[in-house]
TIGUFI-58033 format. One record per residue (C-alpha): x negated, y, z; residue in one letter; residue number from 1. Coordinates in nm, 3 decimals. Example, Ala and Ser with C-alpha at 12.3 -4.5 7.8 and 13.67 -1.06 7.14 Angstrom:
2
X:-1.230	Y:-0.450	Z:0.780	resn:a	resi:1
X:-1.367	Y:-0.106	Z:0.714	resn:s	resi:2
REM end
This chain:
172
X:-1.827	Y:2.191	Z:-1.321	resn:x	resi:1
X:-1.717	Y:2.527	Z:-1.152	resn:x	resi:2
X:-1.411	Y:2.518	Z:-1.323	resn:x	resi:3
X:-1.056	Y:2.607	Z:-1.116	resn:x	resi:4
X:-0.931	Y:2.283	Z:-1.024	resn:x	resi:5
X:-0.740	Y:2.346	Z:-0.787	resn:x	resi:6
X:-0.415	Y:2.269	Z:-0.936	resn:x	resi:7
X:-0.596	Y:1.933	Z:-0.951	resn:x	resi:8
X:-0.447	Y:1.652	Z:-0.738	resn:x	resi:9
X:-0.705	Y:1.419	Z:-0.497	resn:x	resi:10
X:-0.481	Y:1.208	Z:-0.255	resn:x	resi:11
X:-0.532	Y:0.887	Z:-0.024	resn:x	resi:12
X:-0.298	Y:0.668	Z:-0.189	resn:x	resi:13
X:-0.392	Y:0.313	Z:0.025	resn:x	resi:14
X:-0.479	Y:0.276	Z:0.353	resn:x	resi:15
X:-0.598	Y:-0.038	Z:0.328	resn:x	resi:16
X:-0.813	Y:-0.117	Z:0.588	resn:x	resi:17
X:-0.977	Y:0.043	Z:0.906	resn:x	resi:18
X:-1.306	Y:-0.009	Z:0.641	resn:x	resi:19
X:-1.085	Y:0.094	Z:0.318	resn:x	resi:20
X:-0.920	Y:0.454	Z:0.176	resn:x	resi:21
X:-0.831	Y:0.472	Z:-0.159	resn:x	resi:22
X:-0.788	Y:0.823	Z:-0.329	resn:x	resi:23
X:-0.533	Y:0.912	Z:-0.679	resn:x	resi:24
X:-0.558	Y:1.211	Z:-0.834	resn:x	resi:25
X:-0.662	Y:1.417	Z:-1.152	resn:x	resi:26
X:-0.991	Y:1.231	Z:-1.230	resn:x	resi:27
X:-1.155	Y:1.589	Z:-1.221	resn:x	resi:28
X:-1.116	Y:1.617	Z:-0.835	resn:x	resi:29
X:-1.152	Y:1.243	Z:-0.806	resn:x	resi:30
X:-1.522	Y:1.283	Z:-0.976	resn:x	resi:31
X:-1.583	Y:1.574	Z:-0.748	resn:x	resi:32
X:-1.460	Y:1.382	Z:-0.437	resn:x	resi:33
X:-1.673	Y:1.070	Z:-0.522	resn:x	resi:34
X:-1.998	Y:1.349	Z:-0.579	resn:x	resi:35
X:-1.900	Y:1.431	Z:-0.199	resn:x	resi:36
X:-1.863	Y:1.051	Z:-0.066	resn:x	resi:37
X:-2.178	Y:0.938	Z:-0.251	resn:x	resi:38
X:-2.370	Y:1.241	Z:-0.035	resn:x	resi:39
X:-2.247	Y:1.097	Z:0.319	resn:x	resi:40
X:-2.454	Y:0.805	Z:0.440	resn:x	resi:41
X:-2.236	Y:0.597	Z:0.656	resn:x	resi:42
X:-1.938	Y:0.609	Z:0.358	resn:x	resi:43
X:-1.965	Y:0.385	Z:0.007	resn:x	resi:44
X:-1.759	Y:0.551	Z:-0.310	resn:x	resi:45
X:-1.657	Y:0.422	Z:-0.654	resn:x	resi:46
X:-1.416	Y:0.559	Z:-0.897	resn:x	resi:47
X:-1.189	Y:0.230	Z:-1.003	resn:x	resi:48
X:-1.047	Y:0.173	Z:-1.350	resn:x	resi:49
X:-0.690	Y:0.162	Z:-1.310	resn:x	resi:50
X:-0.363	Y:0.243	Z:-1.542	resn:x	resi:51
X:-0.254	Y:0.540	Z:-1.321	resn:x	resi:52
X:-0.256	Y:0.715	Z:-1.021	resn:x	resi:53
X:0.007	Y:0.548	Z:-0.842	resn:x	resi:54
X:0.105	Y:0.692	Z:-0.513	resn:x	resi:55
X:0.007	Y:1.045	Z:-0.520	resn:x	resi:56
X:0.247	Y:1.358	Z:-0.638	resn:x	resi:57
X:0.124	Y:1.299	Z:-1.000	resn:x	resi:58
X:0.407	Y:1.077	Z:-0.991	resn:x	resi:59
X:0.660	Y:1.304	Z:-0.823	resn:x	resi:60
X:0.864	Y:1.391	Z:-1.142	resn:x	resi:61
X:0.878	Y:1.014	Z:-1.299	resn:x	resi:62
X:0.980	Y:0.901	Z:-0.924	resn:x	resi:63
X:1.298	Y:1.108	Z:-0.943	resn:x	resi:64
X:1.388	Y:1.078	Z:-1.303	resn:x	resi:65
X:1.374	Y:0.649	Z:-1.203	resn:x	resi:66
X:1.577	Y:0.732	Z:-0.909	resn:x	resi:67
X:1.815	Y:0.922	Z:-1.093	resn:x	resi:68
X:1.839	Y:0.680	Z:-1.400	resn:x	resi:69
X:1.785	Y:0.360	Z:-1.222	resn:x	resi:70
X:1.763	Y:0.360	Z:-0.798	resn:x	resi:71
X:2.065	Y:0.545	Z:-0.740	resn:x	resi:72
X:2.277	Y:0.330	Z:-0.958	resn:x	resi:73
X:2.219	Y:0.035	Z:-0.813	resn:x	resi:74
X:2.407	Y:-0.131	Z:-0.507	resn:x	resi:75
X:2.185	Y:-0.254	Z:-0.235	resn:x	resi:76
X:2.234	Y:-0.554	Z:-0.025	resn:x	resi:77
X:2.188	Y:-0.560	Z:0.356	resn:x	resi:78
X:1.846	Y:-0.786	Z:0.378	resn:x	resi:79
X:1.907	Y:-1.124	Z:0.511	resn:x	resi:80
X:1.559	Y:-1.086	Z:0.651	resn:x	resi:81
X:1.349	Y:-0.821	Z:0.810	resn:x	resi:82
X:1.167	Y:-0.622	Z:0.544	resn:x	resi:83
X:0.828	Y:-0.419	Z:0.633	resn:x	resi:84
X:0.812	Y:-0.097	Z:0.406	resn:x	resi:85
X:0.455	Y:-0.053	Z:0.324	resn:x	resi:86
X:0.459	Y:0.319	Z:0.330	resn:x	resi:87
X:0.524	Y:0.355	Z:0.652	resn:x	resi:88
X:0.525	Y:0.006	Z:0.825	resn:x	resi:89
X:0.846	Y:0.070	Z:0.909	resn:x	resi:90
X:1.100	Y:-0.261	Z:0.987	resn:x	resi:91
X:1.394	Y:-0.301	Z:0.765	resn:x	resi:92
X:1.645	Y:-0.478	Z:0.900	resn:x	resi:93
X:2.041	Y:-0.530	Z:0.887	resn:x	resi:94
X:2.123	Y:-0.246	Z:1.206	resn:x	resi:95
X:1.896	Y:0.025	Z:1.021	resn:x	resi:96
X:2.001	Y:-0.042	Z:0.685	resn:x	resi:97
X:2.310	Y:0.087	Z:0.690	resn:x	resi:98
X:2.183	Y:0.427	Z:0.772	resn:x	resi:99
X:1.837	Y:0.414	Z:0.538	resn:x	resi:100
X:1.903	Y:0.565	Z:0.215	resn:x	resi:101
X:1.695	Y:0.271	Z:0.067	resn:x	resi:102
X:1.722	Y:0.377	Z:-0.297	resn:x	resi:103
X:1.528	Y:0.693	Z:-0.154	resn:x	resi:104
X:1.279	Y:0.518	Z:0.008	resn:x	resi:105
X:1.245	Y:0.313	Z:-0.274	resn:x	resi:106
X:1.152	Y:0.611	Z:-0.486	resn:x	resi:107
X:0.863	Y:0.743	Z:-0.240	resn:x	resi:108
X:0.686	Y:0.434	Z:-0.263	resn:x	resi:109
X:0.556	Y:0.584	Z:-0.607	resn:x	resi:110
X:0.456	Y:0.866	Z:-0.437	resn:x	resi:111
X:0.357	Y:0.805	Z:-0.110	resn:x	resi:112
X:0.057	Y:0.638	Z:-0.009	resn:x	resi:113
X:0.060	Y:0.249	Z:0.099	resn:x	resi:114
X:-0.021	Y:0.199	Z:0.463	resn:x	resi:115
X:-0.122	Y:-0.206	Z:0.440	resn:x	resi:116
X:-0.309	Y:-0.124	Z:0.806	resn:x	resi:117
X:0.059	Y:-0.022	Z:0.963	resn:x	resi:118
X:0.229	Y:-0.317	Z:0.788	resn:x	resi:119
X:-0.023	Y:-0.563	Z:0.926	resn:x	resi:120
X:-0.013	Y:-0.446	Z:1.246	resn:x	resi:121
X:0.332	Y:-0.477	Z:1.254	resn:x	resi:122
X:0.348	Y:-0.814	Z:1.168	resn:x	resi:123
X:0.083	Y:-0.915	Z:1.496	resn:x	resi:124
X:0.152	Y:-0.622	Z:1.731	resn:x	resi:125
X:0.556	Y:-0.634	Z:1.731	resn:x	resi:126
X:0.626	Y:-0.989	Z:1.525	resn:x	resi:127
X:0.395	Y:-1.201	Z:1.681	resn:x	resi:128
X:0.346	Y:-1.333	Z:1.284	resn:x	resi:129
X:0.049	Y:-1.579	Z:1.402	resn:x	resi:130
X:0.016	Y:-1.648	Z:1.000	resn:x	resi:131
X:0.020	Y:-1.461	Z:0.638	resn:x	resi:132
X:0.088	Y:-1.606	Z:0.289	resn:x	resi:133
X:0.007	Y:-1.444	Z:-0.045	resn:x	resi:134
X:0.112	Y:-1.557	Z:-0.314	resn:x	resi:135
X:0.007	Y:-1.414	Z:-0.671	resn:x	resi:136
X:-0.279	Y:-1.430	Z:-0.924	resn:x	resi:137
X:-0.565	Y:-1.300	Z:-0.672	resn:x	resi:138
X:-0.646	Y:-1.254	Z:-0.359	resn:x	resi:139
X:-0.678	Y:-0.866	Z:-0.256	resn:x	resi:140
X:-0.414	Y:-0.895	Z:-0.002	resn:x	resi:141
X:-0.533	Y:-1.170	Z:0.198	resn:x	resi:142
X:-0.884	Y:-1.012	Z:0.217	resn:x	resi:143
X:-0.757	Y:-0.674	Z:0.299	resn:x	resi:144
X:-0.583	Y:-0.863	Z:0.575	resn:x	resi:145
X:-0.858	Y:-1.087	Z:0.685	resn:x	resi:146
X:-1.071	Y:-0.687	Z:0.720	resn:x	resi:147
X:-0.813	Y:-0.568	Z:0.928	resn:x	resi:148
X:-0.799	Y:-0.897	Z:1.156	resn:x	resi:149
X:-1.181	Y:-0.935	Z:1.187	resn:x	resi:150
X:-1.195	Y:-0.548	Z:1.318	resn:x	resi:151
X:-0.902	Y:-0.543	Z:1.526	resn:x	resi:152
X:-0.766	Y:-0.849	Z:1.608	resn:x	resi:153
X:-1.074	Y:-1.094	Z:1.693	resn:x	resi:154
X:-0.981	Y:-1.263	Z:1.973	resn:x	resi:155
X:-0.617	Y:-1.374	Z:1.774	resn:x	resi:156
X:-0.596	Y:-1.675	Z:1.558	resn:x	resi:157
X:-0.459	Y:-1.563	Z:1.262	resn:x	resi:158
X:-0.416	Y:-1.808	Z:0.974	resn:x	resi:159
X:-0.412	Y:-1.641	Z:0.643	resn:x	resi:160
X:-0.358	Y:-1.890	Z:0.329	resn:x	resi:161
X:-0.371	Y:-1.767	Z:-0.067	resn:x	resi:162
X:-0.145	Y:-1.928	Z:-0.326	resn:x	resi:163
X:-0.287	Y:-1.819	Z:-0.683	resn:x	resi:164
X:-0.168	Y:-2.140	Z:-0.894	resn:x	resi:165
X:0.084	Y:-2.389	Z:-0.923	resn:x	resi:166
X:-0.153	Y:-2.671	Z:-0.753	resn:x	resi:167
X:-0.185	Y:-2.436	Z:-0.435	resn:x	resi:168
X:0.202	Y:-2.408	Z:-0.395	resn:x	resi:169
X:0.217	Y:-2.769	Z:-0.443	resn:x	resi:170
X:0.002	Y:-2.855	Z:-0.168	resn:x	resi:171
X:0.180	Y:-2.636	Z:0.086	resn:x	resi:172
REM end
């Protein structure tokens, strides 16, 4: 446990929610950080099982070998409607298109972290979106939203609706 680590990576990857960080990393600083989080009283820690560590530096050298091989060699489309990037909640749009280099940003979303808090507040604060629609196999997105709603925007009515099969589509 006193080993050198610190070539070790421990990054926030999601912002999720005002209630929500999620950390990647080397799952040697990862243990240590959740040693430190279980410690604090106010803050709740667990170390999830996923296939990676998406959006942390880890990923830094198989983000530009894809943008090399694969981004950069494709021909982008201006978007016929206004796209939110979720690293940045930044609008995407037809005027600042043309000057985004979008297979770029395409490449740091593997290794920069997801800001769902900025995207959602985007959508309320500067859209007026009165409304949100998932549609997938769960629902982590329309809860993460519903977090961020409750603690922010109470006094709004925001509708948020999840579409996880084929009978849910059907009755919208």
């Amino acid at each position: 446990e006193n080993k050198d680590i610190k070539w070790a990576v421990c990054q926030i990857s999601n912002l999720n929610t005002y209630n929500q960080t999620v950390f990647s990393g080397h799952l040697i600083k990862l243990k240590r950080f959740a040693k430190f989080v279980k410690k604090q009283k106010k803050i709740r820690g667990k170390l999830l099982k996923v296939k990676a560590p998406f959006h942390c530096s880890i990923f830094n050298n198989m983000a530009e070998n894809f943008h090399k091989e694969y981004l950069s060699l494709l021909e982008y489309q201006v978007p016929k409607n206004l796209i939110i990037s979720n690293i940045n909640g930044m609008l995407i749009d037809e005027n600042n298109f043309k000057t985004l280099n979008l297979a770029n940003h395409l490449k740091l979303h593997c290794i920069k972290q997801v800001n769902w808090i900025a995207c959602v507040e985007k959508c309320i604060e500067e859209l007026n979106i009165d409304g949100f629609i998932e549609i997938g196999p769960g629902n982590i997105l329309s809860n993460l939203t519903k977090d961020i709603i409750s603690t922010k925007y109470k006094d709004k009515s925001i509708e948020i609706v999840t579409i996880n099969s084929l009978e849910n589509l059907q009755v919208l």
